[in-house]
C-alpha positions in Angstrom: 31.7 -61.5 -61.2 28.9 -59.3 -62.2 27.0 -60.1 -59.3 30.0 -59.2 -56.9 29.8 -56.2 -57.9 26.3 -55.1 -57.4 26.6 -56.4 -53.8 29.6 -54.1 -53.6 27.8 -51.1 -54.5 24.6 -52.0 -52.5 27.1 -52.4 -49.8 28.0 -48.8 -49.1 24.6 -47.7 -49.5 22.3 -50.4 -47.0 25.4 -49.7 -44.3 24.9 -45.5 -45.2 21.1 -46.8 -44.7 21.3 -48.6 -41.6 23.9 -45.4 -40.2 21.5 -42.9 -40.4 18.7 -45.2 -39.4 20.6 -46.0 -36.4 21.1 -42.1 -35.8 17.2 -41.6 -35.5 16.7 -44.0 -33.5 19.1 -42.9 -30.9 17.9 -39.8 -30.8 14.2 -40.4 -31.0 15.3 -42.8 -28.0 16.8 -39.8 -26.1 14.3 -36.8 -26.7 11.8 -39.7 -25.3 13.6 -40.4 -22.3 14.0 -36.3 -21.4 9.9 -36.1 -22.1 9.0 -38.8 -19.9 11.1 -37.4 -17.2 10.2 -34.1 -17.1 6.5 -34.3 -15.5 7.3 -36.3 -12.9 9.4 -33.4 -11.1 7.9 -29.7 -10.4 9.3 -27.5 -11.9 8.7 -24.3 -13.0 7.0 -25.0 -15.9 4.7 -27.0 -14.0 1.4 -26.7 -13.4 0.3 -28.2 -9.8 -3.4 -29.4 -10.0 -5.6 -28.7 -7.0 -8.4 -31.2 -7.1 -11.3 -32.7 -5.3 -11.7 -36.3 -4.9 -12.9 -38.6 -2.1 -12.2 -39.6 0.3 -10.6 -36.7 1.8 -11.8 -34.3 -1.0 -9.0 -31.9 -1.4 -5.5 -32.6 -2.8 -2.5 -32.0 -5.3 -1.8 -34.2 -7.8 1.7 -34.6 -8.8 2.8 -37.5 -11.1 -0.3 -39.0 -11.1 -0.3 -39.5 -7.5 -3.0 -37.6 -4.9 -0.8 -35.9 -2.0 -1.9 -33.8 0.9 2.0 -32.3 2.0 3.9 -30.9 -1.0 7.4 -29.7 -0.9 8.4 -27.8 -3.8 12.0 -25.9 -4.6 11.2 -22.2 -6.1 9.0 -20.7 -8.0 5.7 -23.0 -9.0 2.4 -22.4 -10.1 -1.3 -24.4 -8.9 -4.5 -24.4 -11.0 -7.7 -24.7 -8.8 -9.3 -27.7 -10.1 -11.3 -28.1 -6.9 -15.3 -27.8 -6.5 -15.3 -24.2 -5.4 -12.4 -21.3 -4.0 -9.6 -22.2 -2.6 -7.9 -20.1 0.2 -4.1 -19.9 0.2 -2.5 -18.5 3.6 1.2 -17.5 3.7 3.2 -16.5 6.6 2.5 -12.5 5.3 -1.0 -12.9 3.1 -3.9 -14.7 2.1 -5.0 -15.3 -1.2 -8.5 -16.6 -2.4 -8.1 -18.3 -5.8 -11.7 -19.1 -7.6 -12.1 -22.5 -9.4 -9.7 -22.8 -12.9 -7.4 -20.0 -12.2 -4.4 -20.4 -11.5 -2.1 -18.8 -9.4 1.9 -18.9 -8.4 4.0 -19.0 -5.4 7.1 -17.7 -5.2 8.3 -16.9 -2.0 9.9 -19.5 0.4 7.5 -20.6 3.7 4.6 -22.4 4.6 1.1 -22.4 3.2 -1.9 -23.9 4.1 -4.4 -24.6 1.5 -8.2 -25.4 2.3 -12.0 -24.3 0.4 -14.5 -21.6 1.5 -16.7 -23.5 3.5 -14.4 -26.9 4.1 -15.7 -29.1 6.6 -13.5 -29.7 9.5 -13.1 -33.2 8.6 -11.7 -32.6 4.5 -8.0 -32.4 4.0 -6.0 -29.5 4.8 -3.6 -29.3 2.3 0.3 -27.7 3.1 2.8 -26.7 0.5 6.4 -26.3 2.2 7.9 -23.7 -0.7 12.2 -23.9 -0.5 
């Protein structure tokens, strides 16, 4: 009888245990799922990288993956990661943006992206902006 008891009381406090540990994990599970998703999209909290590789030499990297069109919806920002300036021509101005900074487009259009002194074979780069 005694030990009937015990197990009574150790009862409502392993399944109070197990309810919370549940709890947790569910949401440990959740704020995972929401932080793994969110780099894969740009967004406006996004930083687009600009960066040199071969072959080609110029592109964006977006979700690990080395693009030469980009379409993006709004406002998003690009850091220069490339070897030297980048030049950024819009429908109404150009823009030269020097290696590291980083700089933001915001109005819908087409750009074309390419370096100061590109060869004519290297990847022209062109962000469609919605």
């Amino acid at each position: 009888m005694l030990w009937a008891t015990k197990e009574k009381k150790m009862t409502k406090r392993t399944s109070l245990t197990f309810l919370a540990a549940a709890a947790v994990a569910a949401l440990v599970a959740l704020a995972w799922t929401f932080a793994a998703a969110a780099p894969a999209s740009a967004s406006k909290s996004t930083v687009i990288p600009i960066v040199m590789k071969d072959p080609g030499c110029h592109w964006f990297r977006v979700a690990g993956k080395d693009r030469v069109k980009l379409t993006v919806h709004g406002t998003t920002a690009f850091r220069n990661l490339d070897e030297a300036t980048v030049i950024v021509k819009g429908s109404k101005a150009t823009q030269r943006v020097a290696v590291g900074k980083t700089f933001t487009v915001t109005q819908p259009g087409v750009y074309r992206i390419t370096m100061v002194g590109q060869h004519p074979d290297d990847n022209h780069l062109v962000l469609t902006v919605k």
